[in-house]
C-alpha positions in Angstrom: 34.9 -44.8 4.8 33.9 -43.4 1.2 32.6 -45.4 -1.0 33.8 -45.4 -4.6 31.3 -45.7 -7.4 31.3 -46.4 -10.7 29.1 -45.1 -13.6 28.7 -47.3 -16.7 27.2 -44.7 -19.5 27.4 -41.2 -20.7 24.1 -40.0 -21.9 21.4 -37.1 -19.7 20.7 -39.7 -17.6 24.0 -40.7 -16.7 24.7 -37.1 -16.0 21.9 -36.9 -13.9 23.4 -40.1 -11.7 26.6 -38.3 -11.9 24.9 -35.1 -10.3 23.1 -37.6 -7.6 26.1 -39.1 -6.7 29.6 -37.0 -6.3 28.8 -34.7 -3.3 28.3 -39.0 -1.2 31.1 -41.0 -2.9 34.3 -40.9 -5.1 32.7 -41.2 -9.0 34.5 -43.1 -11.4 32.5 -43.2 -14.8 33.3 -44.7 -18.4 31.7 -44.5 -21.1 31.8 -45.0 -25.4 31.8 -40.8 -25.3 33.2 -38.1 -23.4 30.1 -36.4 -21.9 31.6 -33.2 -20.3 29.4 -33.0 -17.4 30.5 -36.6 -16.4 33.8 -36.0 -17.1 34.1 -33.0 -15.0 32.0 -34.6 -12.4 34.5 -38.3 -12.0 37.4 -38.6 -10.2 38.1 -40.1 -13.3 36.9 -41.3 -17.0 37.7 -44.3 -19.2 36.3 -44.3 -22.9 34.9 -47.8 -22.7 32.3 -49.4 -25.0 29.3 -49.5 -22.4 28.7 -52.7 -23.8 32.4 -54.2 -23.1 31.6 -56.3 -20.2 35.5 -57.1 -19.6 36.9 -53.8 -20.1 34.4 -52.5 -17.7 35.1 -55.1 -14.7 38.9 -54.2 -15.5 38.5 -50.2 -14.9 35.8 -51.3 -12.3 39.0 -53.5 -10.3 41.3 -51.1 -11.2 40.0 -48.2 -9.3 38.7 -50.3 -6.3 35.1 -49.6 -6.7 32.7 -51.0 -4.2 29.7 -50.6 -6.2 28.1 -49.6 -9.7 25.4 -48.5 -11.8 24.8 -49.9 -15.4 22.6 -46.7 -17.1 22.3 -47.9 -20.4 20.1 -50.1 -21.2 22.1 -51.9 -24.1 24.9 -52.3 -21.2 22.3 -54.8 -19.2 21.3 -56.7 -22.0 25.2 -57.1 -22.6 25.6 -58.6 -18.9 27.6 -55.9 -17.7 25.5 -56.1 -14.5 26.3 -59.8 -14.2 30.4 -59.8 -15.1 30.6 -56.9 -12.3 28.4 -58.5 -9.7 30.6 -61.6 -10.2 33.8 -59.8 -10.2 32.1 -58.9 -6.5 31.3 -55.4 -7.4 27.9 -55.1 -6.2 25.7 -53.5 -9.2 22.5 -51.7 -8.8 21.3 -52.7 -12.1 19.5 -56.2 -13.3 21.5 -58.9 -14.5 20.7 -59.9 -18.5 18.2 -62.4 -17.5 16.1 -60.2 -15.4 16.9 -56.9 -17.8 14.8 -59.0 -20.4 11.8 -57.4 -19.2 13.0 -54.8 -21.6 15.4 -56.1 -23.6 12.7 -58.5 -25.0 9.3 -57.5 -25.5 7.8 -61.2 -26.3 9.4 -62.2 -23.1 7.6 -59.2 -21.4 4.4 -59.4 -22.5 4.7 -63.3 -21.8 5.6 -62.9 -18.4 3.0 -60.8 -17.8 0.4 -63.3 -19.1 1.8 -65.9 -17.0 2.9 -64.4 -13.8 -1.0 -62.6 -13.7 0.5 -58.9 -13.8 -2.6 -56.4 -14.3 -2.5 -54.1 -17.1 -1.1 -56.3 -20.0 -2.7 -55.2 -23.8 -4.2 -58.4 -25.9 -0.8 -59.2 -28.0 0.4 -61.9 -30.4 4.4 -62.4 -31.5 5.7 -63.6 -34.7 8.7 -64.5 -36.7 6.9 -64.9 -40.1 6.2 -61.0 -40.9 4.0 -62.5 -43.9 1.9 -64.2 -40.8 2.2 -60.8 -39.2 0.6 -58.9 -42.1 -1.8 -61.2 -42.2 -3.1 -60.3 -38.3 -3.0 -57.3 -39.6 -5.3 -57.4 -41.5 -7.9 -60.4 -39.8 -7.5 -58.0 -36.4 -10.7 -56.0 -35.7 -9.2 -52.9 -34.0 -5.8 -51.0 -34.4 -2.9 -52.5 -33.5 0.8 -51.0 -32.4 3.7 -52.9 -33.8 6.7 -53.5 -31.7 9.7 -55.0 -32.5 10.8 -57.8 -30.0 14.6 -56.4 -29.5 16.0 -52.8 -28.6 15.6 -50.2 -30.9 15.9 -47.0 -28.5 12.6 -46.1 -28.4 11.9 -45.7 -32.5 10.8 -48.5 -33.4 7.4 -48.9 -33.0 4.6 -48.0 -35.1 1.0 -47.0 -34.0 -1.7 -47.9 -36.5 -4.3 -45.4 -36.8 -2.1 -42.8 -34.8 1.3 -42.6 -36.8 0.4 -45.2 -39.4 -2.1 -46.9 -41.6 -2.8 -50.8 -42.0 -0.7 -51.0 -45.7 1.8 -48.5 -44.2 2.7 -50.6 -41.2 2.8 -54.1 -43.5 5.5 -52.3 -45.6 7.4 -51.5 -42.8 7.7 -54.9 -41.7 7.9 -56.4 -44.6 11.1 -54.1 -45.5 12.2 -54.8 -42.0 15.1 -57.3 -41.0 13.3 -58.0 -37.4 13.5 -61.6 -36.1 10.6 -61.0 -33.8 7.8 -58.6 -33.4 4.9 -58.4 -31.5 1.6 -57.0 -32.9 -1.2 -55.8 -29.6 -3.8 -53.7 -29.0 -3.1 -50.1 -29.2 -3.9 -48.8 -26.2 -5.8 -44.7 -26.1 -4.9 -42.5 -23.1 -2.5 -40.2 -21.8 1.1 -42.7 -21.2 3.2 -41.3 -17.9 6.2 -43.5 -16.4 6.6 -44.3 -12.5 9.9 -45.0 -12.0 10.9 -47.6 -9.1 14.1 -48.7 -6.5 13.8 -52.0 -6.4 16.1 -54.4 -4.2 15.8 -57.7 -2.3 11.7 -57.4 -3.3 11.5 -54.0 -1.6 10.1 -51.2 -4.1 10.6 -47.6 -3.5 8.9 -45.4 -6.2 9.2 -41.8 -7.4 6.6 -39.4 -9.1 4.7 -40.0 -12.1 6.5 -38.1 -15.1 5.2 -37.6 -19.0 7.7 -37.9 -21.4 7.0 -36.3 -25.2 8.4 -39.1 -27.5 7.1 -36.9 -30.8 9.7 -34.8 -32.3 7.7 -31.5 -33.3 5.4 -29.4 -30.7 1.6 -30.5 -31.2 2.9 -33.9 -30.5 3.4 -34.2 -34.8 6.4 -35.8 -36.3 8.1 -39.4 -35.6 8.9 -40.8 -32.2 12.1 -40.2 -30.6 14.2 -41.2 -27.5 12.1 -38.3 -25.7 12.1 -34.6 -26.4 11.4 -33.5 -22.7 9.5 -34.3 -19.9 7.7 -32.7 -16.8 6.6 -33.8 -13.2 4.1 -32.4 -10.8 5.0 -31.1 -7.5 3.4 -34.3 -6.1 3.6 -38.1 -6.7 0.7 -37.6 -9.3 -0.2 -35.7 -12.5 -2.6 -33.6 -13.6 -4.6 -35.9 -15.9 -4.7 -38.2 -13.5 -7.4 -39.0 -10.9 -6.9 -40.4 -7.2 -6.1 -44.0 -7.2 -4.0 -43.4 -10.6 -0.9 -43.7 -9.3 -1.5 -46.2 -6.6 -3.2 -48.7 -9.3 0.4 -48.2 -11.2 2.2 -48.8 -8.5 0.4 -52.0 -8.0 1.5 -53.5 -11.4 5.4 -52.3 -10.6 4.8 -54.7 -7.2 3.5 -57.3 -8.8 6.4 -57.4 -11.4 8.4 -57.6 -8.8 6.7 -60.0 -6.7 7.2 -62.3 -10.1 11.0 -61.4 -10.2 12.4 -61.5 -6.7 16.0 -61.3 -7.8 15.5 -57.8 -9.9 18.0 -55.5 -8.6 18.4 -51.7 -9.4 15.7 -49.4 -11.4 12.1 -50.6 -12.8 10.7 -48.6 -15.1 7.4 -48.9 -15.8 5.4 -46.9 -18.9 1.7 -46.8 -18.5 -1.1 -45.8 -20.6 -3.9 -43.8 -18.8 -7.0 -45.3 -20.4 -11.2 -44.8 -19.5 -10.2 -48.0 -17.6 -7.2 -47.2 -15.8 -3.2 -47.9 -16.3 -2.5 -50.2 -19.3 1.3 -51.3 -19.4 3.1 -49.8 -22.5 6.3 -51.2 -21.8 8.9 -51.9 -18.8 12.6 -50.3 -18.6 15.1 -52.2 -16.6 17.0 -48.7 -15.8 16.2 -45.0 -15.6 14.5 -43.1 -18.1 16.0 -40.8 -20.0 14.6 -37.8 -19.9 12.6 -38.7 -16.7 15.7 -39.3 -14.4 16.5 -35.5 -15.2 13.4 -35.0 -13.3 13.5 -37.5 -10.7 16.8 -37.2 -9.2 17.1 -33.6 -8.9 13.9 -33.5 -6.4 15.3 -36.4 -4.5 16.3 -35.5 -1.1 17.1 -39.1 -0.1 20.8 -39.4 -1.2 20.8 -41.9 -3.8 24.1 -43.8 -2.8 22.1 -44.7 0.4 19.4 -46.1 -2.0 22.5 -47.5 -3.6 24.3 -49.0 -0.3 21.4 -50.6 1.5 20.3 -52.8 -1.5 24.0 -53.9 -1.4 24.1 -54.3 2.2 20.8 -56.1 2.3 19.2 -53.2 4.3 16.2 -51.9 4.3 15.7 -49.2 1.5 15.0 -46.0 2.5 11.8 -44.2 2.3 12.5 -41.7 -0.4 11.7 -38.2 0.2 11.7 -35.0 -2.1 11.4 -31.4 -2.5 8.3 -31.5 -3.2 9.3 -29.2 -6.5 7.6 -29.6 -10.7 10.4 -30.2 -13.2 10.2 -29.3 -16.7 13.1 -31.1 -19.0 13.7 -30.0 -22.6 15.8 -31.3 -24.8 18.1 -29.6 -27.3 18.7 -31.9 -30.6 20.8 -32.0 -33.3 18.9 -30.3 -36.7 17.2 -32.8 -38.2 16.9 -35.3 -35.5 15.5 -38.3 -35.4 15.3 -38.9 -38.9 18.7 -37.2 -40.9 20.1 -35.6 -37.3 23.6 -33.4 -38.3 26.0 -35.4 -36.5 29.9 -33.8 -35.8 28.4 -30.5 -35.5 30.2 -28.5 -33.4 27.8 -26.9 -30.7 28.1 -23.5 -28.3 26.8 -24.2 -24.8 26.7 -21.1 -22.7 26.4 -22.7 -19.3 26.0 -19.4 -17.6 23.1 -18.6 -19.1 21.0 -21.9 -17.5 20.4 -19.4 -14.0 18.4 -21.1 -11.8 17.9 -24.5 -13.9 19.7 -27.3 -14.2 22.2 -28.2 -17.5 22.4 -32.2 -17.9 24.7 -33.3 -21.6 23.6 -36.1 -22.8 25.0 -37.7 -26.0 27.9 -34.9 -27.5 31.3 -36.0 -27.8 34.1 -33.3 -26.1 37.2 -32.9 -27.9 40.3 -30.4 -27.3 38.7 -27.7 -29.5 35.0 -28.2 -28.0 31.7 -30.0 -28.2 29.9 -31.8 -31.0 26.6 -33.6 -31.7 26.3 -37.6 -32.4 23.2 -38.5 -33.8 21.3 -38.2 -30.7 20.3 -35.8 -28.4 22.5 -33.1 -27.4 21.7 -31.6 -24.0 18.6 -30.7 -21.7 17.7 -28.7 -18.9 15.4 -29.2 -16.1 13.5 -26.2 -15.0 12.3 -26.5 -11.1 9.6 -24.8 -9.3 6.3 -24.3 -6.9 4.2 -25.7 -10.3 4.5 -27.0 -13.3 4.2 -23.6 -15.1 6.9 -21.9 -12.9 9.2 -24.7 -13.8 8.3 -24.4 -17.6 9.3 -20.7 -17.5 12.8 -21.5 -15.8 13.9 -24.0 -18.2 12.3 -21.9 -21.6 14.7 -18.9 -19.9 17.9 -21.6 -19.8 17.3 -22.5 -23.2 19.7 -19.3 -24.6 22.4 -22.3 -23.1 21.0 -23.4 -26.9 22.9 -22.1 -30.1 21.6 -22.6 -33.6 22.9 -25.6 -34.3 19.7 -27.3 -32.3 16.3 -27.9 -32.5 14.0 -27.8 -29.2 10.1 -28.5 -28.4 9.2 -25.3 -27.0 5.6 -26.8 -26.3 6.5 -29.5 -23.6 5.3 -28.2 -19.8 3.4 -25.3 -21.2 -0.3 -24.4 -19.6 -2.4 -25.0 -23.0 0.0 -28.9 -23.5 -1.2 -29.6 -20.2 -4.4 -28.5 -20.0 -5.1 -30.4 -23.5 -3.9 -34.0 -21.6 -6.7 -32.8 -18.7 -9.0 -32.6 -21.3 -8.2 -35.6 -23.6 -8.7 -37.9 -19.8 -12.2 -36.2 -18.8 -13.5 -37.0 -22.5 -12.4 -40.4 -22.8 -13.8 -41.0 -18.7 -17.0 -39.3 -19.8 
């Protein structure tokens, strides 16, 4: 019997599900856009608000679907994982009361305290941004300022890295945040493990580094992610043995603490002289790092997928043992004044031997256009991290003009300056 899925979402890493998915099930997606390689990849496609709990559980009934996968974030925090599962459509996603390790960053770094999970910064939250400021300026030390909600990965602020002390009081001064929370910035190298996790059985993939800066040299504001790369193994190259095992450790004891959570964990580390430092969690893949987990997973996903629902074992994962390199094409002046409605040429001919994921671009009748995110990527594969550089910088013709692209991420002298960044701080 064939199991029909649906996809709630329609950014890159929905198209990367999508590509993980169709060849094992019948694919139903919806999303608030049309993303073209979803579209083309689904049996069908329903414009739905990803955050329309109701409409979803409607399409979801409507085309019979046995099971389902929430990819946006802001869809978990909306409970679409929770109206699904109760509408018996098994979701491999968090409800909203698990998701909150996300969602809500007090909550995070709270349950961390309490629950004893290693790798937690020194933090304090507040409501008063007065009391705030004045941390600011008692604290001994630099500080990063997150605010406690969603805000798609732009809304922190690094002092001493992106901003000064007066610089980050202003901004949350002329803020309209309920809830921030001011800890210790943390100085290292930050690379993401991304976990299966299902009746308190973890499954994890390789380490990946995302680039959140928009402009090569790692200069200009943070965005959702420019582009990312993966090593050939589960580690990377900054990192020294135990690394990745010591992450791991902190993703187990999360969920140890949370033996309901269901679906993806995500968890962003900082590399320090000390070891993994916990950035943040994700309840769901990252985007870019699922365009460079999935497509090296030999382990069909919907088995990943089925056995959590079945209460089965999960599979032990294997993979291709290939590096990925994922850039991003972006809309001209992302993240700050990005050209949104621009019509965009993608020459999906010209990608050879990589792989072409859309992420958020609206198709119409007359062709494709930019929102005010990122456009597209593609994922470069290979025997090393250089080879794979060199087969997605040869897809990027797929680009136009109408896009900007960090040419730097996956190339020998980026990497080799993260190598060198880790040997200093460990002396």
């Amino acid at each position: 019997m064939t199991e029909t899925v649906l996809l709630v979402g329609g950014g890159g890493r929905e198209h990367a599900i999508a590509r993980a998915l169709v060849d094992d099930c019948d694919l139903y997606a919806c999303a608030a856009n049309e993303n073209p390689g979803i579209v083309r990849a689904a049996a069908g496609f329903e414009s739905i608000d990803e955050t329309d709990a109701d409409a979803i559980v409607e399409y979801a009934e409507s085309v019979d679907a046995d099971a389902a996968i929430v990819g946006p974030e802001s869809g978990l925090e909306a409970g679409v994982s929770d109206a699904l599962d109760a509408a018996g459509v098994y979701t491999f996603g968090p409800r909203a009361e698990e998701a909150r390790i996300e969602t809500d960053k007090a909550y995070q770094r709270r349950f961390m305290r309490e629950n004893d999970v290693p790798g937690c910064p020194d933090f304090e939250t507040f409501e008063d941004m007065e009391a705030a400021c004045r941390y600011i300026d008692d604290y001994d030390g630099d500080l990063a300022v997150k605010p406690a909600g969603l805000t798609g990965g732009k809304g922190v602020k690094v002092i001493g890295d992106q901003v000064t002390d007066e610089e980050a009081k202003t901004y949350l001064r002329e803020s309209d945040y309920d809830r921030v929370v001011l800890e210790e910035r943390l100085v290292g190298e930050e690379f993401t493990i991304q976990a299966f996790v299902a009746n308190g059985e973890v499954r994890t993939t390789p380490a990946v580094q995302d680039h959140k800066r928009a402009y090569e040299g790692d200069e200009g504001p943070n965005t959702g992610g420019m582009g990312s790369y993966s090593d050939t193994g589960f580690s990377l190259p900054f990192m020294d043995d135990g690394d990745y095992e010591d992450a791991v450790s902190i993703i187990e004891a999360v969920v140890d603490a949370l033996p309901e959570y269901k679906g993806v964990l995500y968890g962003q580390f900082m590399l320090t002289a000390e070891g993994p430092r916990v950035v943040e969690f994700n309840a769901r893949f990252g985007d870019p790092e699922a365009m460079n987990t999935l497509p090296v997973l030999e382990t069909p996903f919907l088995e990943v997928i089925t056995a959590a629902r079945d209460g089965e074992p999960l599979p032990e994962l294997e993979f291709t043992g290939e590096a990925t390199v994922c850039k991003y094409a972006v809309p001209a002046g992302y993240p700050t004044d990005p050209d949104s409605g621009a019509r965009i040429d993608v020459d999906e001919e010209s990608v050879g031997d990589a792989l072409l994921f859309y992420a958020s671009v609206d198709a119409r009748e007359d062709g494709i256009y930019t929102t005010t995110s990122r456009a597209f990527a593609v994922v470069g594969l290979g025997d090393s991290i250089s080879a794979a550089e060199s087969a997605a910088e040869d897809a990027l013709a797929a680009a136009g003009d109408r896009v900007r692209i960090r040419h730097d991420i996956g190339t020998r002298d980026l990497v080799q300056r993260r190598i060198d960044h880790m040997e200093t701080l460990r002396g």
